[in-house]
DSSP file (Angstrom, degrees, kcal/mol; ACC not computed):
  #  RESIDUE AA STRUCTURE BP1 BP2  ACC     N-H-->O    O-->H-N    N-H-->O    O-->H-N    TCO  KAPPA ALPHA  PHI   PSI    X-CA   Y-CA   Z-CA
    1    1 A X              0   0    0      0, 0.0     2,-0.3     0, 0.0     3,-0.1   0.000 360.0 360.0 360.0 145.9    0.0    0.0    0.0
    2    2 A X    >>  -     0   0    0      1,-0.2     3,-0.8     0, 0.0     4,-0.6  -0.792 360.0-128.9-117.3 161.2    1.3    3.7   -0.7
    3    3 A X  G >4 S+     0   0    0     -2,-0.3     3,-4.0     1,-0.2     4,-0.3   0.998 108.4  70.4 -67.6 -51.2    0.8    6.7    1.0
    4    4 A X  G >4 S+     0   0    0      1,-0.3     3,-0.5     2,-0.2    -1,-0.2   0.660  97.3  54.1 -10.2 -59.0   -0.1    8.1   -2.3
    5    5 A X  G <4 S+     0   0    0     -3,-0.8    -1,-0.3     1,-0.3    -2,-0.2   0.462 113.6  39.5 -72.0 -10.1   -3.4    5.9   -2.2
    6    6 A X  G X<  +     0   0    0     -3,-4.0     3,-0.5    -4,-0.6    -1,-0.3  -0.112  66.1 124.3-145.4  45.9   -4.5    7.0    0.7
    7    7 A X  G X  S+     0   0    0     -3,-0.5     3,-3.5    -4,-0.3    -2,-0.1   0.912  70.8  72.5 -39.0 -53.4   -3.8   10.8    1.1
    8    8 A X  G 3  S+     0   0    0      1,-0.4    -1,-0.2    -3,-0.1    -2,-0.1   0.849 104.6  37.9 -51.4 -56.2   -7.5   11.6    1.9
    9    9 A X  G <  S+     0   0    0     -3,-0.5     2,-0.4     2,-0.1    -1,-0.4  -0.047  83.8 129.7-105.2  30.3   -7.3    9.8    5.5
   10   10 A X    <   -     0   0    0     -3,-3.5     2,-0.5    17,-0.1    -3,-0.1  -0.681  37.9-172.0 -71.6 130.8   -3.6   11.2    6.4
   11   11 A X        -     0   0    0     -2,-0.4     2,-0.3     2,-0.0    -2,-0.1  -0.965  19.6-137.7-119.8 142.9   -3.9   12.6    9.6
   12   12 A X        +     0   0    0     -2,-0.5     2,-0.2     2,-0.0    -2,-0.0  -0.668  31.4 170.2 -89.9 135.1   -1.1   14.6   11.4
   13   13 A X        -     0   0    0     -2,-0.3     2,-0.1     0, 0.0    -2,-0.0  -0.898  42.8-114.6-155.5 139.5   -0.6   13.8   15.5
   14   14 A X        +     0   0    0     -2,-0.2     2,-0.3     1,-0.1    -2,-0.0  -0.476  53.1 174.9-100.6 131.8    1.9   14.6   18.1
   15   15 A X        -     0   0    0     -2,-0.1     2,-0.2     3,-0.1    -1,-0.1  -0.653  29.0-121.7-123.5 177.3    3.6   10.9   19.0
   16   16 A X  S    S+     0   0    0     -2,-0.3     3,-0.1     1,-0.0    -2,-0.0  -0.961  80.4   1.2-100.3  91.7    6.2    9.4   21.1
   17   17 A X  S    S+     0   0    0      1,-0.3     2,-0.8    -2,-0.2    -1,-0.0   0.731  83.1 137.4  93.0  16.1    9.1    7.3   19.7
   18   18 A X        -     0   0    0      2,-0.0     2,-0.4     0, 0.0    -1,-0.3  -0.830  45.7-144.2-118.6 126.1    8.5    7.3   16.4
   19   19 A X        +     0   0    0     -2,-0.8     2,-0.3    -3,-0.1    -3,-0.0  -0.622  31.0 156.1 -85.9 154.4   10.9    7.7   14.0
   20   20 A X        -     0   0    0     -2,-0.4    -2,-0.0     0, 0.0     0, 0.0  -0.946  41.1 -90.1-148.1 162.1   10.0    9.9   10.4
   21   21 A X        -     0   0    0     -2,-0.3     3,-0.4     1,-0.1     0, 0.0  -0.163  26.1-125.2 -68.1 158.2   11.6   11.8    7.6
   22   22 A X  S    S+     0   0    0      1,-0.1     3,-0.2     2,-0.1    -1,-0.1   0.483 114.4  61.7 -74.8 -15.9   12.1   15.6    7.8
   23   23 A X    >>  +     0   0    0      1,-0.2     3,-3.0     2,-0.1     4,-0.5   0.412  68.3 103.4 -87.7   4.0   10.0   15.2    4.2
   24   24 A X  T 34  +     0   0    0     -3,-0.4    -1,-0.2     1,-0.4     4,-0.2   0.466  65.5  73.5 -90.3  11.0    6.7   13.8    5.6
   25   25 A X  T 3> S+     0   0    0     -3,-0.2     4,-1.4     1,-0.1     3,-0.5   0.504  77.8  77.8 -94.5  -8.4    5.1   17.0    5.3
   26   26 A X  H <> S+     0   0    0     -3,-3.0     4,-2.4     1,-0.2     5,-0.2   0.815  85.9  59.4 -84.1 -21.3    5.0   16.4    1.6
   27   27 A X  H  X S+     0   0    0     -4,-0.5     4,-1.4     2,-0.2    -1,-0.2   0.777 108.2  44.4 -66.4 -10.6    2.0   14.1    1.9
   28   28 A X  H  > S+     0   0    0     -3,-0.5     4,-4.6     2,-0.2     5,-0.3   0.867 111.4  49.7 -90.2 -64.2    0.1   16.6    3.4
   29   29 A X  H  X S+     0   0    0     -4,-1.4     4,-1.1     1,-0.2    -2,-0.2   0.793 118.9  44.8 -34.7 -43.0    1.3   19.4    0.7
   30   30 A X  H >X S+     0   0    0     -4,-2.4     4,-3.5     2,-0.2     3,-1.1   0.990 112.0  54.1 -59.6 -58.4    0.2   16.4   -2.1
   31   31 A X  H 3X S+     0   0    0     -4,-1.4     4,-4.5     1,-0.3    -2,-0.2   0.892 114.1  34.9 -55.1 -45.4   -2.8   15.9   -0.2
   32   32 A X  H 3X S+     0   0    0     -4,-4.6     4,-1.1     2,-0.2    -1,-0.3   0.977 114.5  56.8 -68.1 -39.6   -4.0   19.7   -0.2
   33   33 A X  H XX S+     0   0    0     -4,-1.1     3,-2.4    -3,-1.1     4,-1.6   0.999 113.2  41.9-120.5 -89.5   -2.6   20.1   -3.8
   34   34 A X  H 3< S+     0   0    0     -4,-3.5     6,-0.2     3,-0.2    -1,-0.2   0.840 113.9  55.2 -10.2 -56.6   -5.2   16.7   -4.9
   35   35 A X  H 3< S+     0   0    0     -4,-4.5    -2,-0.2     1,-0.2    -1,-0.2   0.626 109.2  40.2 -79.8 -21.0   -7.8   18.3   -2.8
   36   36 A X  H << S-     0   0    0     -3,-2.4    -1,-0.2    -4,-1.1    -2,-0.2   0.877 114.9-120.5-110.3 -55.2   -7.7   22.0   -4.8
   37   37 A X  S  < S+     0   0    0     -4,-1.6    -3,-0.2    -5,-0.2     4,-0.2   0.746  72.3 139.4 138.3  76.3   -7.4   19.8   -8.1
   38   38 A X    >>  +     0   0    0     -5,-0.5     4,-2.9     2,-0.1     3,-1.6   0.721  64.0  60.5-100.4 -58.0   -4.2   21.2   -9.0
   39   39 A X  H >> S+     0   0    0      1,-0.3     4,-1.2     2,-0.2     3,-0.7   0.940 115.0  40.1 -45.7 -66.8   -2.9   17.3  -10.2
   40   40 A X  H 3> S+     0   0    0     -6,-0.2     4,-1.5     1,-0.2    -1,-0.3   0.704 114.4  51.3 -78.7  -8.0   -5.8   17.4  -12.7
   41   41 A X  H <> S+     0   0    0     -3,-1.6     4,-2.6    -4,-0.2    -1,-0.2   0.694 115.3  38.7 -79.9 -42.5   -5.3   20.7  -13.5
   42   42 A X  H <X S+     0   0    0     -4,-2.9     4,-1.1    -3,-0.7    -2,-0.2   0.694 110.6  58.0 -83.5 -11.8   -1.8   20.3  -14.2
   43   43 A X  H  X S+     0   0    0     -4,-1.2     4,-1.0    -5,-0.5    -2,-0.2   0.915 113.1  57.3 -80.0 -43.3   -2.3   16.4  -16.1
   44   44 A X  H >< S+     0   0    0     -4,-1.5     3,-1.2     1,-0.2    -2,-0.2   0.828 110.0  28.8 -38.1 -76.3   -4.6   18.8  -18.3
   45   45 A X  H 3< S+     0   0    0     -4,-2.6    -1,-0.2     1,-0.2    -3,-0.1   0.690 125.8  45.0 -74.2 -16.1   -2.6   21.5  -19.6
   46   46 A X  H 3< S+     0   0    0     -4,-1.1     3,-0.4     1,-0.2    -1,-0.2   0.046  77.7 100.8-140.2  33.6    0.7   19.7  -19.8
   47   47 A X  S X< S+     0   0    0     -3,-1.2     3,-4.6    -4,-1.0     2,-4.1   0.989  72.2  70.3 -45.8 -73.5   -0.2   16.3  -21.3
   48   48 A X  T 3  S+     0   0    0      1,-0.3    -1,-0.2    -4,-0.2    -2,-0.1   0.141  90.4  61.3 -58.3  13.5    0.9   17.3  -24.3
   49   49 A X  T 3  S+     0   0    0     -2,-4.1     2,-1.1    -3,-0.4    -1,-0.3   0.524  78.0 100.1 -94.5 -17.4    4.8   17.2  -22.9
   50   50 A X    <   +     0   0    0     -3,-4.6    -1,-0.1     1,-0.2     8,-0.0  -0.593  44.4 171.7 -84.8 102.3    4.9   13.8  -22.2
   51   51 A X        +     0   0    0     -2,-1.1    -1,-0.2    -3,-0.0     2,-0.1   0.752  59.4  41.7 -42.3 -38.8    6.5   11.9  -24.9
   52   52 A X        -     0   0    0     -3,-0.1     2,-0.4     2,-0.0    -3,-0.0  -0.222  68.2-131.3-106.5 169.4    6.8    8.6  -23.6
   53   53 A X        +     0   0    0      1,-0.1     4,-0.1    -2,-0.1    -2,-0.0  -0.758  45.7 142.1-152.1 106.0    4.5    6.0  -21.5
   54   54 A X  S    S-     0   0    0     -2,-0.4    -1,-0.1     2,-0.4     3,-0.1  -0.564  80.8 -90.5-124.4  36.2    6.7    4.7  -18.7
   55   55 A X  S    S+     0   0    0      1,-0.1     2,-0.2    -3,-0.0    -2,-0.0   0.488  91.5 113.0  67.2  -5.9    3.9    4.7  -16.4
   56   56 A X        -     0   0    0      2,-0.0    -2,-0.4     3,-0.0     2,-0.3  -0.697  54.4-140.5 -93.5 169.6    4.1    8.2  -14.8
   57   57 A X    >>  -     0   0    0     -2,-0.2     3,-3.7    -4,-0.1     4,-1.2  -0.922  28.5-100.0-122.8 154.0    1.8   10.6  -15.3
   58   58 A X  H 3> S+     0   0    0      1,-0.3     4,-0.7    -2,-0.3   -15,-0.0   0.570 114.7  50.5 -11.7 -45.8    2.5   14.2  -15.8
   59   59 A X  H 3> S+     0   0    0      2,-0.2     4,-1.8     1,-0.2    -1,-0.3   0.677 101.1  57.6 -85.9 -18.0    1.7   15.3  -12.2
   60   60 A X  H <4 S+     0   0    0     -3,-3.7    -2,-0.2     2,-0.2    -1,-0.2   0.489 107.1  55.3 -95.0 -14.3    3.7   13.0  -10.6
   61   61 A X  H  < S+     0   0    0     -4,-1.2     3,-0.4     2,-0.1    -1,-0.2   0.920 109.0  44.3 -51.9 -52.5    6.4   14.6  -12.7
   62   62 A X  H >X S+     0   0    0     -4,-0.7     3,-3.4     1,-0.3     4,-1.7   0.917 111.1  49.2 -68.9 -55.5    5.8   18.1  -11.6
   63   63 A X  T 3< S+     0   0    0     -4,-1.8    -1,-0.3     1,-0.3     4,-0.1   0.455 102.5  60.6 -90.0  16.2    5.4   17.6   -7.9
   64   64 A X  T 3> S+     0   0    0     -3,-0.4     4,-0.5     3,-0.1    -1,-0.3   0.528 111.2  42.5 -98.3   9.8    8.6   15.6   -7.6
   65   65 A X  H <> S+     0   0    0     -3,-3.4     4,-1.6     2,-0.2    -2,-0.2   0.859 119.3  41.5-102.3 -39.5   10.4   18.8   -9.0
   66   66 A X  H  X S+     0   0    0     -4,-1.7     4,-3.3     2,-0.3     5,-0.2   0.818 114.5  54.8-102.3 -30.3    8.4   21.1   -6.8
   67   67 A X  H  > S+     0   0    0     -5,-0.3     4,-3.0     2,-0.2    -1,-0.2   0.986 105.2  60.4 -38.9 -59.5    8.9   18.2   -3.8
   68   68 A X  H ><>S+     0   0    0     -4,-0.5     5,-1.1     2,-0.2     3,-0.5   0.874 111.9  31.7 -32.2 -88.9   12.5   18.8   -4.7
   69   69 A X  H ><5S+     0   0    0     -4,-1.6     3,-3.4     1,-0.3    -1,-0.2   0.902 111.5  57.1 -43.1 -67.6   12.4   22.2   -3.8
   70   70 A X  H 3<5S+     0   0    0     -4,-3.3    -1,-0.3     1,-0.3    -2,-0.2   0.910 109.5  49.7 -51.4 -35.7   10.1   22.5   -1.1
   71   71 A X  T <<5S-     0   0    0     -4,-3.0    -1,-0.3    -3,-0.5    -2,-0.3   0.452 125.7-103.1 -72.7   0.1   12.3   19.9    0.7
   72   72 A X  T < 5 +     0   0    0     -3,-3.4    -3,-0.2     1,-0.3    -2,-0.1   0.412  67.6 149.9  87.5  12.6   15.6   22.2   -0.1
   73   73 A X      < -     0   0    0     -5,-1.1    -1,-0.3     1,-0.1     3,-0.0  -0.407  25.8-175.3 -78.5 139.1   17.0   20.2   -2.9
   74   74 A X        +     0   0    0     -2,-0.1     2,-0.2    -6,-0.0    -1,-0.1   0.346  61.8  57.8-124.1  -9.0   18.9   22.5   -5.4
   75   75 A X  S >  S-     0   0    0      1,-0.1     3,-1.3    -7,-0.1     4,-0.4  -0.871  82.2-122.1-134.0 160.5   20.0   19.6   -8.4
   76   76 A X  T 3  S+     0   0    0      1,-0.2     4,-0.2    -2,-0.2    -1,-0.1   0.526 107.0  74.0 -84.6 -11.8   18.0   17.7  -10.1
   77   77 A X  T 3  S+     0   0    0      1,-0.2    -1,-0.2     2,-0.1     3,-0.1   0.441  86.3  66.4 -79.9   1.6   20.1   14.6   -8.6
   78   78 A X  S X  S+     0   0    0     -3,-1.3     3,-1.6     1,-0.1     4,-0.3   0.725  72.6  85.3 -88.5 -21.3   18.4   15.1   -5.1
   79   79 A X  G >> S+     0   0    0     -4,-0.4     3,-1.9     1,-0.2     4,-0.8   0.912  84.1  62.5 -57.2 -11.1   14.9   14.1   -6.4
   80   80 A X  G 34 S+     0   0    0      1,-0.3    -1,-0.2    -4,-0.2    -2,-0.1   0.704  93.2  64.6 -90.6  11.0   16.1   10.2   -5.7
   81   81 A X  G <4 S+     0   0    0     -3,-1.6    -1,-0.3     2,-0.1    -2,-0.2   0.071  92.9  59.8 -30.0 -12.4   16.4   11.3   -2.1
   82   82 A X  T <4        0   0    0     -3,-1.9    -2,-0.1    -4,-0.3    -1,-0.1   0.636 360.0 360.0-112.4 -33.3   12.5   11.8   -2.3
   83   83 A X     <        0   0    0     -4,-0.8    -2,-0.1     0, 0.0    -3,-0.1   0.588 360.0 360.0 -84.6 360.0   11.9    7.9   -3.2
């Protein structure tokens, strides 16, 4: 199962003992970003860049460059830091 699939029920809570990433605030950022329909908004205007069919789609492009960033990444060689 991926977080991906289930965005809709992430909930944020103050724990104990738990370890997490310094990035886990980008499931929330996805989540709001889904929720304002910015992913369909964006598969919409900027199909028509994707050459290829490797099984991403378009948005999943976008927000790993704009992940990139929000998380502080300056090269394009951090985004496999994100996976």
């Amino acid at each position: 199962m991926n977080i991906k699939d289930n965005l809709d029920k992430f909930k944020v809570k103050k724990s104990r003992n738990v370890r997490i990433t310094s990035r886990a605030g980008l499931a929330v950022i996805a989540s709001f970003a889904k929720s304002l329909g910015i992913f369909k908004e964006i598969e919409k205007r900027l199909l028509h860049l994707k050459e290829r069919n490797r099984g991403y789609r378009v948005y999943e492009k976008v927000f790993s460059i704009v992940g990139l960033l929000i998380s502080g990444g300056d090269r394009l060689k951090h985004i496999r830091m994100l996976s």
